[in-house]
The first five atom37 places (N, CA, C, CB, O) and aatype in JSON, in Angstrom:
{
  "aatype": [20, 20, 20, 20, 20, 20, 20, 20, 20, 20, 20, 20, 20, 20, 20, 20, 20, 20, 20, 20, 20, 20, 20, 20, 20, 20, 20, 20, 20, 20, 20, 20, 20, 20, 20, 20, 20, 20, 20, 20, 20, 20, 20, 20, 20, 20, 20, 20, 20, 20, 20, 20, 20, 20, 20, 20, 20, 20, 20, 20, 20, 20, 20, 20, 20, 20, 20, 20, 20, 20, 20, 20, 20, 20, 20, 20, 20, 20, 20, 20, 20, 20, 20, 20, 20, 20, 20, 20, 20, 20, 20, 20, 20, 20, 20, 20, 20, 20, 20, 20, 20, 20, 20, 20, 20, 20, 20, 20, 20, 20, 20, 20, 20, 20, 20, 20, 20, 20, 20, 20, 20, 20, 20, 20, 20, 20, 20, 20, 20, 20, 20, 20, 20, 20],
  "atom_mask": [
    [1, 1, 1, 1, 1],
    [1, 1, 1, 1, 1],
    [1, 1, 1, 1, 1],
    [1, 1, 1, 1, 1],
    [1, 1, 1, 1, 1],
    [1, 1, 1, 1, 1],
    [1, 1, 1, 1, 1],
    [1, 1, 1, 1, 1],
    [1, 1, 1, 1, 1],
    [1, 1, 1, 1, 1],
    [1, 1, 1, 1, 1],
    [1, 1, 1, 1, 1],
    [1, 1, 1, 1, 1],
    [1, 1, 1, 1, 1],
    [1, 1, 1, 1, 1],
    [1, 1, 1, 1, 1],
    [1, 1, 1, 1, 1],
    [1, 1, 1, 1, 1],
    [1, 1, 1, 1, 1],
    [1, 1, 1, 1, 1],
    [1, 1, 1, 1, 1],
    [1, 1, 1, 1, 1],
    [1, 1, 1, 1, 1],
    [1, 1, 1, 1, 1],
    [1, 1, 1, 1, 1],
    [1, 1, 1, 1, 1],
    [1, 1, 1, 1, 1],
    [1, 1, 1, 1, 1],
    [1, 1, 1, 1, 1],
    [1, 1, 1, 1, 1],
    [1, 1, 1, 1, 1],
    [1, 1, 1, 1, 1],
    [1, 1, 1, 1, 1],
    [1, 1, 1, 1, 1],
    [1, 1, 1, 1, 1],
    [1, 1, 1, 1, 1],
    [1, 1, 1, 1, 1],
    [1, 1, 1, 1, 1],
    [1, 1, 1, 1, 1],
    [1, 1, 1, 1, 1],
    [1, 1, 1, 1, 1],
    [1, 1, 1, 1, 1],
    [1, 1, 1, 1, 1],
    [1, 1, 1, 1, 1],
    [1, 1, 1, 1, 1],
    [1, 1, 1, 1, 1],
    [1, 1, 1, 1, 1],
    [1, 1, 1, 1, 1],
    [1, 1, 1, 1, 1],
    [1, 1, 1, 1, 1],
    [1, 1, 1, 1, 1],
    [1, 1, 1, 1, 1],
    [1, 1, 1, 1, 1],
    [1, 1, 1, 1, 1],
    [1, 1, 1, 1, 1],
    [1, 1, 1, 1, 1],
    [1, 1, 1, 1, 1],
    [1, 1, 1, 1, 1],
    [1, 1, 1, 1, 1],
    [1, 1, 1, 1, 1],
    [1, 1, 1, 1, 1],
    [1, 1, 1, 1, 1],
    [1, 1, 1, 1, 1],
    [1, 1, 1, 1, 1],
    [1, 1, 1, 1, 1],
    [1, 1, 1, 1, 1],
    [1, 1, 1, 1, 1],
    [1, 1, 1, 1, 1],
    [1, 1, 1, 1, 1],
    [1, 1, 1, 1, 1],
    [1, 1, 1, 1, 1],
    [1, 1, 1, 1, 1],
    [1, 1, 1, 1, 1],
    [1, 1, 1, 1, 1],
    [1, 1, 1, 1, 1],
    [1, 1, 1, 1, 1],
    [1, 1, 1, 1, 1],
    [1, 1, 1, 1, 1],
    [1, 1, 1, 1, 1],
    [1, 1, 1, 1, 1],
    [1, 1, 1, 1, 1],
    [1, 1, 1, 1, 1],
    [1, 1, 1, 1, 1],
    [1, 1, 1, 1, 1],
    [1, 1, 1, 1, 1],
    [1, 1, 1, 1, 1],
    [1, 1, 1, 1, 1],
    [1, 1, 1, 1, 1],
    [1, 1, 1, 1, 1],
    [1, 1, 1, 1, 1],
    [1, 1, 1, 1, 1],
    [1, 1, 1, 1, 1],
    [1, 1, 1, 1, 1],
    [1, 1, 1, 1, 1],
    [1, 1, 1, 1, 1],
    [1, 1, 1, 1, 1],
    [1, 1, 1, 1, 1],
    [1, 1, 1, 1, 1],
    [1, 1, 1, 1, 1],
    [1, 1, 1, 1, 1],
    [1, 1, 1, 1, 1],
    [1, 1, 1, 1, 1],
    [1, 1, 1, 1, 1],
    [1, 1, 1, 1, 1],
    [1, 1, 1, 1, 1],
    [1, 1, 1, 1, 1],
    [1, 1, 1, 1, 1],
    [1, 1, 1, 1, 1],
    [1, 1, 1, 1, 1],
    [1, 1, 1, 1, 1],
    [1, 1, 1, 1, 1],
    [1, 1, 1, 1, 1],
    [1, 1, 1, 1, 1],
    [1, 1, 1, 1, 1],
    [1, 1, 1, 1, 1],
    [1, 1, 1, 1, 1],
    [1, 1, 1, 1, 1],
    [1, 1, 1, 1, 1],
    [1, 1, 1, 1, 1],
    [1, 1, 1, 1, 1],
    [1, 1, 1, 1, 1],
    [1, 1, 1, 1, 1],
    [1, 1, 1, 1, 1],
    [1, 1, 1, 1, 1],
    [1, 1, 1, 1, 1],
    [1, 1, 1, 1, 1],
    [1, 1, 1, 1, 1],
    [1, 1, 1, 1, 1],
    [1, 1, 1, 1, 1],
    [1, 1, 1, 1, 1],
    [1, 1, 1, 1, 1],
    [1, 1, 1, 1, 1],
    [1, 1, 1, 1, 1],
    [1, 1, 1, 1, 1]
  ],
  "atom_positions": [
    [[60.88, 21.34, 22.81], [59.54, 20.95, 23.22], [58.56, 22.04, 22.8], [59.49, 20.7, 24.75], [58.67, 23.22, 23.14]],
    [[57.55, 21.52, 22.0], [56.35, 22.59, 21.82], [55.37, 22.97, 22.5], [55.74, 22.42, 21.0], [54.49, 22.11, 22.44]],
    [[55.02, 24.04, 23.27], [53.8, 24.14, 24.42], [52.66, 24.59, 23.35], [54.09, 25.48, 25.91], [52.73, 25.44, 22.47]],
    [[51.66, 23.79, 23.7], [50.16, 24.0, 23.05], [49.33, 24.99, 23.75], [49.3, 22.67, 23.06], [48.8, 24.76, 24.84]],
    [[49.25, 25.88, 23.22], [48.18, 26.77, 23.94], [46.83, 26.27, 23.6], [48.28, 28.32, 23.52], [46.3, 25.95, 22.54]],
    [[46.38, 26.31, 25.0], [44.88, 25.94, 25.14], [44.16, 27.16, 24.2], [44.31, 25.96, 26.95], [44.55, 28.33, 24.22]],
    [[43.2, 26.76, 23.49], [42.43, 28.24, 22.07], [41.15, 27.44, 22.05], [43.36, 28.47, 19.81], [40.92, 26.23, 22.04]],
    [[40.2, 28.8, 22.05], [38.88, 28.21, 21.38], [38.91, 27.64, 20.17], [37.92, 29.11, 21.21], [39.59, 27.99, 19.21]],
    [[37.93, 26.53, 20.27], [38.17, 25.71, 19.06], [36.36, 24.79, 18.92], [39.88, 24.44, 19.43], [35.69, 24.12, 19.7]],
    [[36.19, 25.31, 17.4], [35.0, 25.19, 16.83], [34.02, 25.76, 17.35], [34.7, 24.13, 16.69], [33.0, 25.09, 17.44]],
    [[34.01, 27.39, 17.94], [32.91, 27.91, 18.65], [32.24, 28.71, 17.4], [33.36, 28.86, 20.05], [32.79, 28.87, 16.32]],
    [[30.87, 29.21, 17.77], [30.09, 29.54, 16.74], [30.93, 31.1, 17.2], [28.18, 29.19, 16.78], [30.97, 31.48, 18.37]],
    [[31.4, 31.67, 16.34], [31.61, 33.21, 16.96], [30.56, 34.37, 16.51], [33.12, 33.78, 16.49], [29.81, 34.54, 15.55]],
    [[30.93, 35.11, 17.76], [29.59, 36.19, 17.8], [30.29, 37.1, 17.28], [28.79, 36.7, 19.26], [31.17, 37.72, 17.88]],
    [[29.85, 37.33, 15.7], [30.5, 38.66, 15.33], [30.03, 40.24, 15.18], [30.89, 38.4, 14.25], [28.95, 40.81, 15.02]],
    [[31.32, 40.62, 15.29], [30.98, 42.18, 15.92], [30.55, 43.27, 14.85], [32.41, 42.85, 16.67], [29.77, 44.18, 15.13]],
    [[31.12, 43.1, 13.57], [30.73, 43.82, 12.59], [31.06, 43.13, 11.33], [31.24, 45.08, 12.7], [32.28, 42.99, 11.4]],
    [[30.57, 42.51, 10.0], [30.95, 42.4, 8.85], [30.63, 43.4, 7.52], [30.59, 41.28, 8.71], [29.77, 44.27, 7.48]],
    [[31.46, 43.08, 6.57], [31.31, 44.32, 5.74], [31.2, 43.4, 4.41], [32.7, 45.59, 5.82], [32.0, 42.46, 4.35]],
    [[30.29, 43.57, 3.31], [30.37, 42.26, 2.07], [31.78, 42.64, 1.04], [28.59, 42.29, 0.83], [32.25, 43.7, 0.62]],
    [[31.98, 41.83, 0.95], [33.23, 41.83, -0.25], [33.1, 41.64, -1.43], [34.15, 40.98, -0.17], [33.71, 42.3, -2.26]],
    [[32.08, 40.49, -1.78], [32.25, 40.12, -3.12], [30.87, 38.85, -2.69], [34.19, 39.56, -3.7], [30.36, 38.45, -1.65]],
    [[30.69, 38.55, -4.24], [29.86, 36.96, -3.88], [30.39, 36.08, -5.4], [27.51, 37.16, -3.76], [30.6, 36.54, -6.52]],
    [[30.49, 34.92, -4.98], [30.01, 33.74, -6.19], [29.35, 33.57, -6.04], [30.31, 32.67, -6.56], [28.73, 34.18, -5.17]],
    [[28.63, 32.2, -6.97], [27.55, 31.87, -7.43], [27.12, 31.25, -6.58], [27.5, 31.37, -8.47], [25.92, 31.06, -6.77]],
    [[27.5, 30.78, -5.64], [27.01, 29.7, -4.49], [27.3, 30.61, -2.73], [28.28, 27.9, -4.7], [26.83, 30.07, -1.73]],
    [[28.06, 31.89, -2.63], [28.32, 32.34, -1.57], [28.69, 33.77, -1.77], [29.21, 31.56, -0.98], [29.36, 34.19, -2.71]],
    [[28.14, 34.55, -0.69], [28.6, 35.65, -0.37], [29.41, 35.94, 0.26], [28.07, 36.15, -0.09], [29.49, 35.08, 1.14]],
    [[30.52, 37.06, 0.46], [31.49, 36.63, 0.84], [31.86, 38.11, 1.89], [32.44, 36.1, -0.44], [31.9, 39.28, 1.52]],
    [[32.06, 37.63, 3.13], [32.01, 39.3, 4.06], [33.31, 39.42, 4.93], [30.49, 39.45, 5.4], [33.44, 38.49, 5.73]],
    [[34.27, 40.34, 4.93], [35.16, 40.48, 5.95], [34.35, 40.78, 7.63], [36.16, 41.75, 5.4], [33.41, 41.54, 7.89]],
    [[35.14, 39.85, 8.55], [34.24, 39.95, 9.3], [35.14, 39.55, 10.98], [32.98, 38.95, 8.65], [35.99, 38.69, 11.22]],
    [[34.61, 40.39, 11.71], [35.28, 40.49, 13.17], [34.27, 39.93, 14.11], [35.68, 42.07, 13.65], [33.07, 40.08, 13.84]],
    [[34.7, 39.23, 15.32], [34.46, 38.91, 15.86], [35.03, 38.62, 17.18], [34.17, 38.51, 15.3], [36.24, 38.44, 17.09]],
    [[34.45, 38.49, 18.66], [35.22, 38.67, 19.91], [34.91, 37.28, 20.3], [34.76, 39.93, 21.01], [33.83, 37.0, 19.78]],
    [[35.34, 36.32, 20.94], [35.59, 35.7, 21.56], [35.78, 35.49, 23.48], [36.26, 35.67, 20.84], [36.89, 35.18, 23.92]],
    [[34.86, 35.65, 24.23], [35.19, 35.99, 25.59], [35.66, 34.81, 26.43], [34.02, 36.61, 26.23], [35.18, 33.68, 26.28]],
    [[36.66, 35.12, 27.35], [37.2, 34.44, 27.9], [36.3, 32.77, 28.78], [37.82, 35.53, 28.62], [35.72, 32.98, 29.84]],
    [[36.31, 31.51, 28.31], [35.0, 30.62, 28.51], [36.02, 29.36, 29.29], [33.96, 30.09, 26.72], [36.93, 29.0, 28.54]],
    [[36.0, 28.82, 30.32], [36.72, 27.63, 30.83], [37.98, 27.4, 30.36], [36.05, 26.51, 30.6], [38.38, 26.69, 29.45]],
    [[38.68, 28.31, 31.32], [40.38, 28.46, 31.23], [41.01, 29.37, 30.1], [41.06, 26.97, 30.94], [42.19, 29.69, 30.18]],
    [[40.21, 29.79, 29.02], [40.47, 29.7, 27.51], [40.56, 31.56, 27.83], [38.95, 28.77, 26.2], [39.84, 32.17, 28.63]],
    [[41.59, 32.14, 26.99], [42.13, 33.35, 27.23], [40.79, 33.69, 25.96], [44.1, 33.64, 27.0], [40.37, 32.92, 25.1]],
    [[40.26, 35.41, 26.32], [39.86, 35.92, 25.39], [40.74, 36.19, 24.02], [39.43, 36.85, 25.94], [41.96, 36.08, 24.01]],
    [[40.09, 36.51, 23.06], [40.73, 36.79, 21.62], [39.48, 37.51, 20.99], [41.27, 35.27, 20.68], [38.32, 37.6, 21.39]],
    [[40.19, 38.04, 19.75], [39.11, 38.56, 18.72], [39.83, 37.88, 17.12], [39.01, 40.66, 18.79], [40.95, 37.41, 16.94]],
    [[38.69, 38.04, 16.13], [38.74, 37.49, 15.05], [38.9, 38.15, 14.15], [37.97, 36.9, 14.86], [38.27, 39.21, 14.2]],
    [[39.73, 37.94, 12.95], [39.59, 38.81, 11.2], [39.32, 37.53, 10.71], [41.22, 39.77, 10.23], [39.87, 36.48, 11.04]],
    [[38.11, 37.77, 9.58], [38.51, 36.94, 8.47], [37.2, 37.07, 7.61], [38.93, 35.34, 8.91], [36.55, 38.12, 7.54]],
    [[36.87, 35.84, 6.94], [36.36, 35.86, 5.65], [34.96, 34.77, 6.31], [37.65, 35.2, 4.22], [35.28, 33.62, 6.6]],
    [[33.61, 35.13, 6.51], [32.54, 34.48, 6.4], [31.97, 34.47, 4.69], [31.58, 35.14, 7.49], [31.82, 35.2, 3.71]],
    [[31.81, 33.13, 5.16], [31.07, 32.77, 3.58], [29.32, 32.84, 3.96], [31.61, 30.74, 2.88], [29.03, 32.6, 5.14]],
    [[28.5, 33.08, 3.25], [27.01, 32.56, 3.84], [26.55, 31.74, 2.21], [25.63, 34.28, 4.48], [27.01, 32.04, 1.11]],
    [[25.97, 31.12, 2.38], [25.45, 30.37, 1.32], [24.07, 31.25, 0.5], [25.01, 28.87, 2.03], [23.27, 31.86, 1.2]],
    [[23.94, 31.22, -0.76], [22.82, 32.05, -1.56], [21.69, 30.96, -1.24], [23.14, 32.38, -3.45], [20.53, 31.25, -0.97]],
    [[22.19, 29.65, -1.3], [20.36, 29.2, -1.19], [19.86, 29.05, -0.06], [19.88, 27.86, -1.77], [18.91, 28.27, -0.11]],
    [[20.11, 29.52, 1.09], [19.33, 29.6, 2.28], [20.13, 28.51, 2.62], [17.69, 29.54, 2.31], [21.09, 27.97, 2.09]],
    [[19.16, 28.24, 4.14], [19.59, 27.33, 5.06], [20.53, 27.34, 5.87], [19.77, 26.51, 4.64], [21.22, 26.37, 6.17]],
    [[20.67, 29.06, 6.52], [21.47, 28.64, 6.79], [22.91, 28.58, 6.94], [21.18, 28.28, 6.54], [23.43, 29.24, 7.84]],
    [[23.63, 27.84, 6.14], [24.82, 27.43, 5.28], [25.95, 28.68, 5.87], [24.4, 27.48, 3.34], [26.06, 29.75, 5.26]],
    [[26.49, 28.48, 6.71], [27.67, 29.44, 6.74], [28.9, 28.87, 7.17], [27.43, 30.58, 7.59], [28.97, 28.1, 8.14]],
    [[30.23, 29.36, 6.22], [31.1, 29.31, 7.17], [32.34, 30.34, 7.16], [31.49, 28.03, 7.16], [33.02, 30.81, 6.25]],
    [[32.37, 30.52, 8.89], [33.62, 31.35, 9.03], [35.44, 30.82, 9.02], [33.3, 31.95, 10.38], [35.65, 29.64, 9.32]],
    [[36.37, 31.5, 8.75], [37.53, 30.9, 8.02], [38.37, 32.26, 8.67], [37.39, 30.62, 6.02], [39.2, 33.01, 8.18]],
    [[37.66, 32.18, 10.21], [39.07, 33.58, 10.46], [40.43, 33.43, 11.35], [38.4, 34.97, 11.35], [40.53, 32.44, 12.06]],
    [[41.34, 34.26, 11.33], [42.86, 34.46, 12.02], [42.51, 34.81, 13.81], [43.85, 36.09, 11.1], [42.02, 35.87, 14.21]],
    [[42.72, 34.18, 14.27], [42.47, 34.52, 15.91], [43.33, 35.41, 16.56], [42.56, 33.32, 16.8], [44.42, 34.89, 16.29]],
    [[43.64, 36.65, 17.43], [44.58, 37.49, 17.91], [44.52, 37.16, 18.92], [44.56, 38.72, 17.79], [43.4, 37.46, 19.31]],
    [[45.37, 36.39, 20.13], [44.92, 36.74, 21.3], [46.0, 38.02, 21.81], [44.84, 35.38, 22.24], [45.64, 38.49, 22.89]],
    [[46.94, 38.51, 21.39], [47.66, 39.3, 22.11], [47.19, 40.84, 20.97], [49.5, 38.64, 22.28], [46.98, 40.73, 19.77]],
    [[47.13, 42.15, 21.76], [47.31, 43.15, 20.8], [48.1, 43.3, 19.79], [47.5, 43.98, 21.24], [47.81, 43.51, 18.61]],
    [[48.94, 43.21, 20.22], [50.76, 43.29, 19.74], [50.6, 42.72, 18.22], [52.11, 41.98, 20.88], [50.94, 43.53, 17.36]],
    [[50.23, 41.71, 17.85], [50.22, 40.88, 17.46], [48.78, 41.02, 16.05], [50.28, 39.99, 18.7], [48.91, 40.79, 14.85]],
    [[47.66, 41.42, 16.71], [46.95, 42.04, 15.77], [47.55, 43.54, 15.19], [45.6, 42.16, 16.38], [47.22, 43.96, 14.08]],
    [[48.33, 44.17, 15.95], [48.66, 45.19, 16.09], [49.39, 45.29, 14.03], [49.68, 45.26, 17.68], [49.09, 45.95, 13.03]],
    [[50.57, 44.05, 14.45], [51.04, 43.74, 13.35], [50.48, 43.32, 12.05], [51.65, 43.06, 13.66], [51.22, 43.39, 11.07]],
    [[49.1, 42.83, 11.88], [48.29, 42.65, 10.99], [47.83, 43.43, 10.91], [47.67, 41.93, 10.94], [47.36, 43.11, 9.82]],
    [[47.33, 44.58, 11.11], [46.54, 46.12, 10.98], [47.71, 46.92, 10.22], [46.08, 47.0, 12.73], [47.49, 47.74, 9.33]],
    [[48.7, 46.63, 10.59], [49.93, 47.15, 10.0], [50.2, 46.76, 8.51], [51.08, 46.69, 10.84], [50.4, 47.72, 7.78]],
    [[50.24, 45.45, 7.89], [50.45, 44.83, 7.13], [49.15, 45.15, 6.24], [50.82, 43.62, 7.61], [49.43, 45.44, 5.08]],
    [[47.79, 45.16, 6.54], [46.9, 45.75, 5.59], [46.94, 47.1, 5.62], [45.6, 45.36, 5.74], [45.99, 47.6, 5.01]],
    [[47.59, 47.8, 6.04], [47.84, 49.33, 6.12], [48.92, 49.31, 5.2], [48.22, 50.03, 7.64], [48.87, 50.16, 4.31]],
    [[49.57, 48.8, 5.21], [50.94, 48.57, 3.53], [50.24, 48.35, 2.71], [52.19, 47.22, 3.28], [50.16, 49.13, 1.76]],
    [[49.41, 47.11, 2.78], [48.68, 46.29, 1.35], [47.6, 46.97, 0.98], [48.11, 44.7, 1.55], [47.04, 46.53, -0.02]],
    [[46.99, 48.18, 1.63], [45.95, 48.92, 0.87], [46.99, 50.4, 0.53], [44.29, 49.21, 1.97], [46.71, 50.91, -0.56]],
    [[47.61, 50.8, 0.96], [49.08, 51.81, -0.19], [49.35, 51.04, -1.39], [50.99, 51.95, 0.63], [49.17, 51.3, -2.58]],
    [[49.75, 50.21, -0.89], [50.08, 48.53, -2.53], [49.17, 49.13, -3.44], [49.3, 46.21, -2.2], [49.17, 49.95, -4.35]],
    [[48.27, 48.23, -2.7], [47.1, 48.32, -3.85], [46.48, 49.28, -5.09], [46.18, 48.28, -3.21], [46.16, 49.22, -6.27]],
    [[46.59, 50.53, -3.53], [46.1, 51.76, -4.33], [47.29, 52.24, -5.33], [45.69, 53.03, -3.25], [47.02, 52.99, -6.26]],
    [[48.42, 51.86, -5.13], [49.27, 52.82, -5.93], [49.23, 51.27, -6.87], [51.01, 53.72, -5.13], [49.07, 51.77, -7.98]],
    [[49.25, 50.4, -7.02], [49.16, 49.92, -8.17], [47.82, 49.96, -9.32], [49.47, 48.79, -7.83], [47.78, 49.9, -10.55]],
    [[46.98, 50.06, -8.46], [45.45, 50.41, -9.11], [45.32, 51.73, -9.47], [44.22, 50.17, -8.12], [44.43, 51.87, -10.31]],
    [[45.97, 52.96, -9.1], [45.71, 54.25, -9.89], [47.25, 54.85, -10.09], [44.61, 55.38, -8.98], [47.63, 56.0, -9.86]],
    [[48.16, 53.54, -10.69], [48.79, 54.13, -11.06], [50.27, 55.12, -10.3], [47.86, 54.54, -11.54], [51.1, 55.82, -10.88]],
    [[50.14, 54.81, -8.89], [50.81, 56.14, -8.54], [52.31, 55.53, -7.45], [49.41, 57.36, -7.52], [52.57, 54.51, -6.81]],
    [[52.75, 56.41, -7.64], [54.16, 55.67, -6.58], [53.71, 55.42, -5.25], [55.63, 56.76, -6.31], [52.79, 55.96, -4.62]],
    [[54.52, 54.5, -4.92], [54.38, 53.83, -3.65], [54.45, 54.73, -2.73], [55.29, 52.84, -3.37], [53.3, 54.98, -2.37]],
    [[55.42, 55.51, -2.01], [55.49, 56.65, -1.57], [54.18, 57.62, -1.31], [56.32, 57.12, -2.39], [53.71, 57.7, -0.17]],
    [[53.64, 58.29, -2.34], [52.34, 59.12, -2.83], [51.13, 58.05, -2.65], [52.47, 59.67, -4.6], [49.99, 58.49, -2.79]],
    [[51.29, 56.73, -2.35], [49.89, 55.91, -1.8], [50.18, 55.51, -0.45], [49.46, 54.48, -2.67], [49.44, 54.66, 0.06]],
    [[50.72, 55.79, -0.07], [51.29, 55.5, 1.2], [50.99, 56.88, 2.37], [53.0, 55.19, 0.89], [50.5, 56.91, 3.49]],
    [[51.52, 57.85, 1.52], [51.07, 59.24, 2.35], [49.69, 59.84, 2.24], [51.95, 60.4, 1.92], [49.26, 60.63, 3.08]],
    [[48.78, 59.3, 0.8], [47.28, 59.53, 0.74], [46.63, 58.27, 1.58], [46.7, 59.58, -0.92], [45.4, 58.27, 1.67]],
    [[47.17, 57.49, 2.04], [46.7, 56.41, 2.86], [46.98, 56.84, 4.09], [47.27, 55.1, 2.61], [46.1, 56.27, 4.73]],
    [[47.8, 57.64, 5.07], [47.89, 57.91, 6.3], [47.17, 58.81, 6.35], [48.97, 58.1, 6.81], [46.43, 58.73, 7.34]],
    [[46.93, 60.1, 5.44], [45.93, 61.07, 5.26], [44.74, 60.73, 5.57], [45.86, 61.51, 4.13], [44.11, 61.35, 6.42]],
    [[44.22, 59.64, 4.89], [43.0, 59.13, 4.75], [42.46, 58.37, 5.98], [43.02, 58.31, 3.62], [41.27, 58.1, 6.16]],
    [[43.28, 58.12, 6.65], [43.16, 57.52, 7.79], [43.06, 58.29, 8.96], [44.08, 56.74, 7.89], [42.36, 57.98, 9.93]],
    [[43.98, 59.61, 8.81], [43.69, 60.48, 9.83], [42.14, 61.39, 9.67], [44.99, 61.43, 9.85], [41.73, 62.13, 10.57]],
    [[41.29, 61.13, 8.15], [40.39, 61.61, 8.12], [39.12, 60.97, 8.5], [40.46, 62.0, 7.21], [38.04, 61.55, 8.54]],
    [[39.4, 59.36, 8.87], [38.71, 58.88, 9.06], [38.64, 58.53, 10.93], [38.85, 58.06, 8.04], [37.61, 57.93, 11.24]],
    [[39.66, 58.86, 12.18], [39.51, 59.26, 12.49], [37.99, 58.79, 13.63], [39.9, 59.91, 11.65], [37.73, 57.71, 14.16]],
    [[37.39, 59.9, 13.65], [36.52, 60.05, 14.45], [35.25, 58.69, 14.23], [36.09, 61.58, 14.22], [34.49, 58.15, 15.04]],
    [[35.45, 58.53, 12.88], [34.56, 57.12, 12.36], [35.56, 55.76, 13.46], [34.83, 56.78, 9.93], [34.94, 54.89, 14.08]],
    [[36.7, 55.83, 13.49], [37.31, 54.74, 14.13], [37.23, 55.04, 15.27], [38.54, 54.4, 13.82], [36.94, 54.0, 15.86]],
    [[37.32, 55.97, 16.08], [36.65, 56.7, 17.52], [35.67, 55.89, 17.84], [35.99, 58.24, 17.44], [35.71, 55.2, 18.86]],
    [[33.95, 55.89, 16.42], [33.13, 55.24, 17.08], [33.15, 54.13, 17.07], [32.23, 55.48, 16.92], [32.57, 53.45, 17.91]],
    [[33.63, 53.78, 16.38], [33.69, 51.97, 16.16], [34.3, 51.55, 17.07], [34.41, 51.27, 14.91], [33.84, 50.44, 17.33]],
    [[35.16, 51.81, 17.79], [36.17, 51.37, 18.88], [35.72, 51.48, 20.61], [37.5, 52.36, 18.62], [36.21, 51.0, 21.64]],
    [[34.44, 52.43, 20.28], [33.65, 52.65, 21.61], [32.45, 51.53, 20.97], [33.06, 54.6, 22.05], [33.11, 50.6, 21.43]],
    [[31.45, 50.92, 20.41], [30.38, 50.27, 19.64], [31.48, 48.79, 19.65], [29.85, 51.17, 17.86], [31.11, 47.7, 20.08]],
    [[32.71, 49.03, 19.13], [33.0, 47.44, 19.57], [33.34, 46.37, 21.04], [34.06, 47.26, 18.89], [33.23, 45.18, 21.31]],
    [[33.84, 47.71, 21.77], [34.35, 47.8, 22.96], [32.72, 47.22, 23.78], [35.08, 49.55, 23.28], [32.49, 46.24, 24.5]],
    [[31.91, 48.2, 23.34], [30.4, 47.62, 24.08], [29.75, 46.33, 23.61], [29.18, 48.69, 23.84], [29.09, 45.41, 24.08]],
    [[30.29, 46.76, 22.38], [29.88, 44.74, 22.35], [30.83, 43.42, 22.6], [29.47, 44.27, 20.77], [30.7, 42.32, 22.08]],
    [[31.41, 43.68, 23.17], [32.52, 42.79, 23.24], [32.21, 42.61, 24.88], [34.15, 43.45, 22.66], [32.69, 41.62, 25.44]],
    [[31.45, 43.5, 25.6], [31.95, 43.63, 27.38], [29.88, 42.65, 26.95], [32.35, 46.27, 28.75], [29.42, 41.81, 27.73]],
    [[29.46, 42.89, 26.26], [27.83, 42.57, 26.04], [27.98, 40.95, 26.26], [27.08, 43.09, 24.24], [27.86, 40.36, 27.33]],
    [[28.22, 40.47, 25.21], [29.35, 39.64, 24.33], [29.63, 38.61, 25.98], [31.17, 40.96, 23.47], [29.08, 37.56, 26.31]],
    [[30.67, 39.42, 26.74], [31.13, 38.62, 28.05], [30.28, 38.25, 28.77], [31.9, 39.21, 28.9], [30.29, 37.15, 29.32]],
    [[29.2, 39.28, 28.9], [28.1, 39.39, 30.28], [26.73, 37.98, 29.75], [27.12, 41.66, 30.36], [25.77, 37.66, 30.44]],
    [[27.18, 37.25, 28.01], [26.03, 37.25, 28.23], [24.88, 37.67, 27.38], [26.05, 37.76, 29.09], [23.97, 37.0, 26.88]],
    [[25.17, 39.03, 27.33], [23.8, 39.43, 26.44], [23.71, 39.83, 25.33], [23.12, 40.29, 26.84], [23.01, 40.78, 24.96]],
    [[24.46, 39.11, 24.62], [24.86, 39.1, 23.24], [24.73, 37.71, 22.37], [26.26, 39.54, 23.24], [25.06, 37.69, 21.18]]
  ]
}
């Protein structure tokens, strides 16, 4: 027997920070997070994914993201782009997997205090977000 978890479904989400990626000719294209607060029975979650916005106005957007409701669980996707940007880099400059892997934990421990603030700035918008005033 399959149990359906009750999930938000088709809400406009209030997102917390996007960053641009790329555009075509018809859309821009932004990695982009977003919180979700707990609304009639429905467990909180937060969002990864890919907003499109449209170039000719109007408008025109759409979001296309992965929902987390458990840490654990995003935990494991933070993990998996933490491999796939070592990947990347050691296939893009060339260098062993190993040696992009250890300039990638480096890089991460240098960054650090930048994820400090973001994690206090998301945390406040996310409690904003609940109350309301977001």
């Amino acid at each position: 027997m399959v149990t359906v978890k009750k999930t938000h479904v088709g809400l406009k989400a209030r997102l917390i920070h996007s960053i641009k990626c790329d555009e075509g000719r018809e859309y821009e294209r932004y990695f982009s997070v977003s919180f979700l607060p707990p609304k009639n029975g429905l467990e909180p979650c937060v969002t990864a994914g890919c907003l499109e916005v449209s170039k000719s106005g109007g408008g025109k957007e759409f979001y296309n993201p992965s929902k987390f409701y458990e840490p654990e669980t995003l935990e494991q996707a933070v993990a998996s782009l933490i491999a796939l940007l070592a990947a990347f880099r050691a296939y893009k400059y060339g260098r062993e997997p190993y040696q992009a892997f250890h300039q990638t934990m480096n890089r991460l421990l240098e960054l650090r205090p930048k994820i400090a603030e973001l994690t206090q700035a998301y945390f406040s918008t996310m409690k904003m977000i609940e109350a309301g005033e977001a």
